[in-house]
C-alpha positions as MATLAB code, in Angstrom:
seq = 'XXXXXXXXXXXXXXXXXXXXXXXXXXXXXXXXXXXXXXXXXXXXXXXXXXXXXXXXXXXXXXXXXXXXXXXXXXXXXXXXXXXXXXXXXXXXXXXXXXXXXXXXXXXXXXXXXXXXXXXXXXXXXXXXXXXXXXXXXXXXXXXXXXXXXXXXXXXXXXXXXXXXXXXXXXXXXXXXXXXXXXXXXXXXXXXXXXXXXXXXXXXXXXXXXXXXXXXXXXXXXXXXXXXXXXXXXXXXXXXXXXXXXXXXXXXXXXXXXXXXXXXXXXXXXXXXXXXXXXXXXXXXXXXXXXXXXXXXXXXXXXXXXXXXXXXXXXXXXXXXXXXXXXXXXXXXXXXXX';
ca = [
     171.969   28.456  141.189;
     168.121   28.001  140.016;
     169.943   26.109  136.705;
     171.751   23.921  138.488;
     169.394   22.885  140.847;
     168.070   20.912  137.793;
     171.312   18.955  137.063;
     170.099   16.959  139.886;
     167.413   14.877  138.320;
     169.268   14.686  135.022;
     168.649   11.654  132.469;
     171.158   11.189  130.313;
     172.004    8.050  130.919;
     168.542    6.598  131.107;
     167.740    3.606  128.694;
     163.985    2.730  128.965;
     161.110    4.606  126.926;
     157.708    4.057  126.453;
     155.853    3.671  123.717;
     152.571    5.093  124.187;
     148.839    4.687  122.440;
     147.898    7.954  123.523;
     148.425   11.344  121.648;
     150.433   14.064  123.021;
     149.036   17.386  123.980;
     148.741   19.766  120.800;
     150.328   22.807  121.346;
     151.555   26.235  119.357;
     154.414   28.034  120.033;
     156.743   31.106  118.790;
     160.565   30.294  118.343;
     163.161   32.565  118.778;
     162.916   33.930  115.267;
     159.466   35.164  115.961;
     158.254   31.409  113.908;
     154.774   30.284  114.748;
     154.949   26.339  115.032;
     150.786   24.585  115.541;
     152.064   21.000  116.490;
     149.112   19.278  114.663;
     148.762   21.723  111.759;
     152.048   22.301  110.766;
     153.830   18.900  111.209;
     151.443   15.677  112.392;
     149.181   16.811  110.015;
     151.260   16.661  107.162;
     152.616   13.616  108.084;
     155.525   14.652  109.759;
     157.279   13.034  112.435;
     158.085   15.320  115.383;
     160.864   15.462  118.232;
     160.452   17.189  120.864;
     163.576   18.012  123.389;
     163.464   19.528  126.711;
     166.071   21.294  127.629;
     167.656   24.481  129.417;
     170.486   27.338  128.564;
     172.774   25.784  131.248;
     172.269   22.003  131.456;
     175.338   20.441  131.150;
     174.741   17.629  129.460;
     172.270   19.438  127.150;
     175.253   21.093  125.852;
     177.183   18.178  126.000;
     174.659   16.565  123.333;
     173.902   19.612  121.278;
     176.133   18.957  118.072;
     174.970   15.347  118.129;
     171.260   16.085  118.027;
     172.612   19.205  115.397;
     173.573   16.128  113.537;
     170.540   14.205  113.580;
     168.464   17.305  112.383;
     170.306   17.836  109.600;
     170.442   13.688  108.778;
     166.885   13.750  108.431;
     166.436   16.660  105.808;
     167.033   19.955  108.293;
     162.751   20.441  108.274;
     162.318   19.980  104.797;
     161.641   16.622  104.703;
     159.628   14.164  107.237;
     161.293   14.758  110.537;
     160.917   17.895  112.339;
     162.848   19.005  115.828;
     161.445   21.216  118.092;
     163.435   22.090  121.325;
     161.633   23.584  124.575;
     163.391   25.756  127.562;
     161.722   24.392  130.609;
     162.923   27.724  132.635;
     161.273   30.385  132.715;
     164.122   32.413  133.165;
     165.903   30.822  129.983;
     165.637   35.057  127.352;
     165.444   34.857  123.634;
     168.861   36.073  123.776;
     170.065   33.544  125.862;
     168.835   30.760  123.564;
     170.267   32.146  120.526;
     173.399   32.875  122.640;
     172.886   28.532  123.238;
     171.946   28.050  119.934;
     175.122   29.975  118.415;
     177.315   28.195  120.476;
     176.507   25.095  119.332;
     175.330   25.828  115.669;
     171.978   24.797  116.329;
     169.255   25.340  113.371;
     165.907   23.936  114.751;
     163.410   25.731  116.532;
     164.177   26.558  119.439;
     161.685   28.123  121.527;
     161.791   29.835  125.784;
     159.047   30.926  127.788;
     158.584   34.069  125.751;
     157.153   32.163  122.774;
     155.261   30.118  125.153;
     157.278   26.851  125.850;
     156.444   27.156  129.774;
     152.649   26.110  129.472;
     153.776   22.926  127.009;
     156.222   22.266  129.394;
     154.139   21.960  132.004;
     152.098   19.568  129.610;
     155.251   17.092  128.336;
     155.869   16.654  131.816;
     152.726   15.467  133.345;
     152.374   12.106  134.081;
     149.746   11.237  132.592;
     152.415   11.835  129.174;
     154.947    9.922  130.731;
     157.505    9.790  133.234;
     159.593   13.052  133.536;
     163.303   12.508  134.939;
     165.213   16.045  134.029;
     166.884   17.234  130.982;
     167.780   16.292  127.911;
     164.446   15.150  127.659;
     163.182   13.825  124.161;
     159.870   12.752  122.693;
     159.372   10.916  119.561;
     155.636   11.830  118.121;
     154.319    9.758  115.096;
     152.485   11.255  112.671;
     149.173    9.863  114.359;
     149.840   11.814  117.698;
     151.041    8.693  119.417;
     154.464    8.759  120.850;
     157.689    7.571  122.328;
     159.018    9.091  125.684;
     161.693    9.208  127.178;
     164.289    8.342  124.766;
     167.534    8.972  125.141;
     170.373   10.767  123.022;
     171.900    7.570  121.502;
     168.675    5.991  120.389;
     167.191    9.284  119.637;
     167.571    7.940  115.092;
     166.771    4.570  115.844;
     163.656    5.893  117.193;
     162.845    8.004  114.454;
     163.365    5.119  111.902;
     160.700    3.558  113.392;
     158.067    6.453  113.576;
     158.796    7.012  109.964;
     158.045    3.181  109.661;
     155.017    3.660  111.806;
     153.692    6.362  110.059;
     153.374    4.676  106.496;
     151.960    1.416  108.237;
     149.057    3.726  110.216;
     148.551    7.012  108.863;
     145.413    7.850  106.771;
     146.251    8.962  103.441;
     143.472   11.835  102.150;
     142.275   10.736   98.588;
     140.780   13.379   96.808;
     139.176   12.513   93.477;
     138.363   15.656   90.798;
     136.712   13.977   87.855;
     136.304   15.945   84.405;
     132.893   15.297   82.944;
     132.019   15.130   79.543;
     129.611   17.711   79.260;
     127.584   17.817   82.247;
     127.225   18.692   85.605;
     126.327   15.503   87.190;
     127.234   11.904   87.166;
     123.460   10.018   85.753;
     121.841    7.279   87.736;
     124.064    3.954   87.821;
     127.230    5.637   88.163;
     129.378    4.314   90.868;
     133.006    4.539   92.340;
     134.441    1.426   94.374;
     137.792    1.025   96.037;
     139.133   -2.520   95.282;
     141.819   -4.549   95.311;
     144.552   -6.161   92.889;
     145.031   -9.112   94.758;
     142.138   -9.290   97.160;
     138.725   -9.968   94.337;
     136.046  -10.039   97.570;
     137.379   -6.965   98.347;
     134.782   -4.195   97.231;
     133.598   -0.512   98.908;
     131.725    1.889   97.569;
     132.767    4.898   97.667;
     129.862    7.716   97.735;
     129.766   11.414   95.966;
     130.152   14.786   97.731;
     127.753   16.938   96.197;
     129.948   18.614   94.006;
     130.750   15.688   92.062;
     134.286   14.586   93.821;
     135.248   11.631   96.198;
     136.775   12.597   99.106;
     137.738    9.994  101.607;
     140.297    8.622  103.959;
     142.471    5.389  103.290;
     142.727    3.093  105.127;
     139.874    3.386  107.600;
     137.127    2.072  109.288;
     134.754    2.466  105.823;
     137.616    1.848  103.900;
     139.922   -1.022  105.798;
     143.522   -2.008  104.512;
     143.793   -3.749  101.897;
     146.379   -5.173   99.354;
     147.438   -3.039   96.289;
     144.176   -0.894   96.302;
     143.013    1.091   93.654;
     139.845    3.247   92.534;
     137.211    1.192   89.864;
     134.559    3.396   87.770;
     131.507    1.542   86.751;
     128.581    2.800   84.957;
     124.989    0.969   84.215;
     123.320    3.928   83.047;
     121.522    4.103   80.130;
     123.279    5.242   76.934;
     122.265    9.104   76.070;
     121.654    8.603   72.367;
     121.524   12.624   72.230;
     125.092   13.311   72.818;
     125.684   11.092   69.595;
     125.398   12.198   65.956;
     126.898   12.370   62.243;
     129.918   14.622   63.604;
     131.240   11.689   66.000;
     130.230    9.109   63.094;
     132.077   11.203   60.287;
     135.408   11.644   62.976;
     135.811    7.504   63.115;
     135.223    7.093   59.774;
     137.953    9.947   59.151;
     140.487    7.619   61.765;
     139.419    4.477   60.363;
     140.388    6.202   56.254;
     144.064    7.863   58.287;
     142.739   11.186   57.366;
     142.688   12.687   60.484;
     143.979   10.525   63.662;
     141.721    9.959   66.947;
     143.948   10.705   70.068;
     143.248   10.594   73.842;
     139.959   10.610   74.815;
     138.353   10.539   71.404;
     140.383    7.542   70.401;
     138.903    5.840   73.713;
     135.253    7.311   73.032;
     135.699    5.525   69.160;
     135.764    2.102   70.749;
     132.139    1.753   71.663;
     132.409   -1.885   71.597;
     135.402   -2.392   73.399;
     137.805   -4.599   71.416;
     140.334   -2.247   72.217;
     139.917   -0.884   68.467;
     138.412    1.650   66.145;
     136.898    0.202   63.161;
     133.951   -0.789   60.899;
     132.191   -2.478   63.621;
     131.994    0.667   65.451;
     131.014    2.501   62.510;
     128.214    0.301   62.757;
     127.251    0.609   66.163;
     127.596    4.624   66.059;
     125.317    4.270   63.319;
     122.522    1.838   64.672;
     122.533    4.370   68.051;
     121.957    7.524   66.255;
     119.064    5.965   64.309;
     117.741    4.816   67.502;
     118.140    0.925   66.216;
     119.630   -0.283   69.557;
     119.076    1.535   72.606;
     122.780    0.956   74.619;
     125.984   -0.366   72.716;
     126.226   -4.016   71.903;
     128.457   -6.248   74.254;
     126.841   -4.554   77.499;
     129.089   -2.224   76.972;
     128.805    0.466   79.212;
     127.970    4.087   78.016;
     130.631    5.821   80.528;
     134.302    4.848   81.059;
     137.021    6.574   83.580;
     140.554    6.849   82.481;
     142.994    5.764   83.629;
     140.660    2.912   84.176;
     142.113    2.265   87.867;
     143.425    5.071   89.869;
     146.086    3.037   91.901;
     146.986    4.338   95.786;
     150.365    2.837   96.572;
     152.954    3.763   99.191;
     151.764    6.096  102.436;
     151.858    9.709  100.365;
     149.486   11.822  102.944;
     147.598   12.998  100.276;
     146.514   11.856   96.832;
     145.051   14.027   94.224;
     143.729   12.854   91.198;
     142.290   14.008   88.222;
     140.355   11.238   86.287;
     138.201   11.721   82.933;
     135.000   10.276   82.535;
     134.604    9.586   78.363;
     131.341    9.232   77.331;
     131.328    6.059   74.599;
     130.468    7.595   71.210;
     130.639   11.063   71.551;
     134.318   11.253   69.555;
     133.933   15.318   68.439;
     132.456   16.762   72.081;
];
């Protein structure tokens, strides 16, 4: 009797949602498996878009719907992929047992979690007003990635609405850019070396971007130090003054070895050779090398500069929620390190 009592405010045939700015409650909760599932954490987090249904063991038209939102779960990858469902017994009275029993029935795969695992309290929560208006069961939320959210949909719009969160997320979302750089041979970046995010297309467009104090960049794009921009990428550029110490007969005797074909410069030697940067490794830098360990010029002709990253540009494209890279600064010169 205490189910059915809720069959009376049912919305299944309800056709307006909201789309709000505000971010859901976070919440955690145990599924019927005995699965801890942190809202944030687990799923927004990570970029993950995240639907949550309201339901109970004997609503009718929850059961009604069940294979069709079955379907949808596994359209969008089952969990594995970007979309995660989460499904939330709003009686107490609804056992473990009674979900699976539900969840059997149907061949339902998502989490699926009752009172025991502590849907009650977020219950409470997706129902306030102050989320949106609550009209019965099946009840669905849409949650970007962000936290912000669209409630209440209903069962036939349920993957248009998901389309668009996924679109949503790659237009809003922060991506984490974390920079590791590999430096040749010491343990901290010399005065004049500086990081900038910039931008293919947009030539004004110029940020630095400042050092942790262990050497790496760590930063959020885009954001309010770091606004949207067009084809964005990661510049390294260095005014220091050229250590003539890290330069000597090995480094000259390894071009002059490339430039004879007796023993081939590759990777980061082969870009250290080219200390005046003509994009080649011959006499003239021979020359150079030379001048530099005599202490006859004091930085490399050209204003060329003593430290180069490569890749030269570390390009952020697409909405990947985070991007690691692993850059090597090459010290102009210093061929043999």
């Amino acid at each position: 009797m205490k189910r059915l009592l809720h069959t009376l405010v049912l919305s299944f045939f309800v056709t307006v949602f909201a789309m709000s700015q505000k971010k859901v409650p976070d919440f955690s909760v145990t599924d019927t498996d005995g699965k801890m599932h942190k809202l944030y954490t687990d799923y927004l987090d990570k970029n993950k878009v995240v639907v949550v249904k309201l339901f109970f063991v004997d609503c009718p038209p929850c059961n009604a719907i069940a294979p069709k939102i079955q379907a949808s779960y596994v359209k969008y990858g089952s969990g594995s992929q970007r979309v995660q469902f989460i499904e939330l017994s709003i009686l107490p009275g609804d056992t473990n047992d009674e979900i699976k029993g539900y969840k059997a029935k149907h061949g339902i795969t998502f989490p699926s979690v009752g009172s025991a695992g502590g849907a009650t309290s977020v219950v409470t929560a997706y129902t306030d007003i102050d989320v949106g208006i609550y009209t019965g069961t099946p009840s669905f939320c849409v949650i970007n990635p962000d936290g912000t959210y669209m409630y209440d949909v209903v069962p036939n719009r349920l993957d248009e609405r998901i389309d668009s969160a996924l679109v949503y997320k790659a237009q809003n979302i922060p991506s984490k850019i974390n920079v590791n750089f590999v430096l040749p041979g010491v343990s901290a970046f010399p005065a004049g070396s500086n990081f900038y995010l910039k931008s293919e297309t947009e030539t004004a467009y110029k940020k630095a971007i400042p050092l942790t104090e262990n050497n790496k960049l760590v930063f959020d794009y885009p954001s309010a130090n770091f606004p949207k921009t067009d084809k964005p990428f990661i510049s390294f550029e260095s005014t220091s003054t050229l250590d003539a110490s890290k330069i000597n007969v090995i480094d000259l005797v390894a071009v002059r070895k490339h430039i004879l074909r007796l023993d081939t410069l590759k990777g980061p030697s082969l870009i250290a050779g080219d200390v005046n940067g003509d994009t080649k490794v011959d006499v003239q830098d021979i020359v150079d090398i030379r001048k530099v360990i005599l202490r006859l010029i004091p930085n490399w002709n050209g204003g060329v500069a003593p430290l180069v990253m490569e890749p030269k540009q570390l390009k952020i494209t697409g909405s990947d929620p985070t991007y690691n890279f692993s850059p090597q600064i090459i010290r102009l010169g210093d061929v043999a390190p």
